[in-house]
N, C-alpha and C positions, 0 to 999 in steps of 0.2 A: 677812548674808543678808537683813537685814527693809530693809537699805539698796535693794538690788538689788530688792528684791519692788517697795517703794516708788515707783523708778524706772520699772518694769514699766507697775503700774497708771497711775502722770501719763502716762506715752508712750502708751498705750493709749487713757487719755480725754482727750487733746487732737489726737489725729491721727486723718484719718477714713481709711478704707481706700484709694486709692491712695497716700497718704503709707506706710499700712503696707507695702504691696509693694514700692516705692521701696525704703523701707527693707532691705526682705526680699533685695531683689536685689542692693544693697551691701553687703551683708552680707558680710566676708572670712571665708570657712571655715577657710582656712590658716592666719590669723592666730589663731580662732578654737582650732583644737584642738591651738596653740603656745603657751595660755595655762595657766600651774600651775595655776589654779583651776578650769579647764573639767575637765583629768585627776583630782583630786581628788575631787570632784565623781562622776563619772562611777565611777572604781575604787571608791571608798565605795559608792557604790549597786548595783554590780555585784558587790560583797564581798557585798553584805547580801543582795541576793538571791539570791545562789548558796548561800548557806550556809540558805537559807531555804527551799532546790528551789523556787523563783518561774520556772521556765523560759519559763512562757508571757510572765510580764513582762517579761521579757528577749525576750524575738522581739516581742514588742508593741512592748518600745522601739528594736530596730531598725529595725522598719516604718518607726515614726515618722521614725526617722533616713533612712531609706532614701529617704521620702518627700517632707524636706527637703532632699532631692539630687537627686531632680527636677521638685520645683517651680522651679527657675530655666527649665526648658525651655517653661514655659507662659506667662513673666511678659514680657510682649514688652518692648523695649528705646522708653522715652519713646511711648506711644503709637501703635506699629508694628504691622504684622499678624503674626501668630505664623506660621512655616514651615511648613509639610504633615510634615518629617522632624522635627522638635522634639516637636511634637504626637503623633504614630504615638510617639515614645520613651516619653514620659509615658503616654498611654494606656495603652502594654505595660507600661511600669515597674507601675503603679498597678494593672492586672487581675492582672499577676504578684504584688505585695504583698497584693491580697484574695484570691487563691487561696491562695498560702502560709498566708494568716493563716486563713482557715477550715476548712481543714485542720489545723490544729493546733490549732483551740480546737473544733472539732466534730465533724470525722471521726473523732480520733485521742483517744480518751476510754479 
């Protein structure tokens, strides 16, 4: 694990942000949650929180998750302008994830 942290921080402070995006938008999701360690990972932490009634962290890490599904619709392709239809998705995506998410951490107490 302090492998992969280690790896993290060098990628971090050697590339400046459009390198990070690059990155972001190569990024194979498929491949991504076809790997044992991504599910491990994930069911562990979803064990511990469930057993822990963390509900809110669990809808917070879906956000998250949610979030990183549509950031690709904002990340134009090498330098290109972003579509009007891309944009309108993301924007919905993202006022529908802060609605959801302040509803559960604020309204519903």
């Amino acid at each position: 694990m302090r492998e992969y942290w280690d790896r993290l921080v060098q990628f971090l402070s050697q590339n400046d942000l459009p390198t990070l995006v690059r990155s972001l938008r190569d990024v194979d999701w498929a491949e991504t949650t076809r790997s044992p360690f991504f599910w491990m990972v994930t069911l562990l932490v979803l064990v511990v929180l469930v057993w822990r009634k963390q509900i809110r962290l669990i809808i917070l890490m879906a956000s998250v998750w949610a979030f990183l599904m549509l950031l690709p619709y904002v990340i134009p392709p090498e330098e290109g302008a972003i579509p009007l239809r891309d944009l309108l998705v993301f924007v919905g995506g993202t006022l529908m994830l802060v609605v959801i998410n302040l509803y559960v951490f604020f309204m519903r107490e």
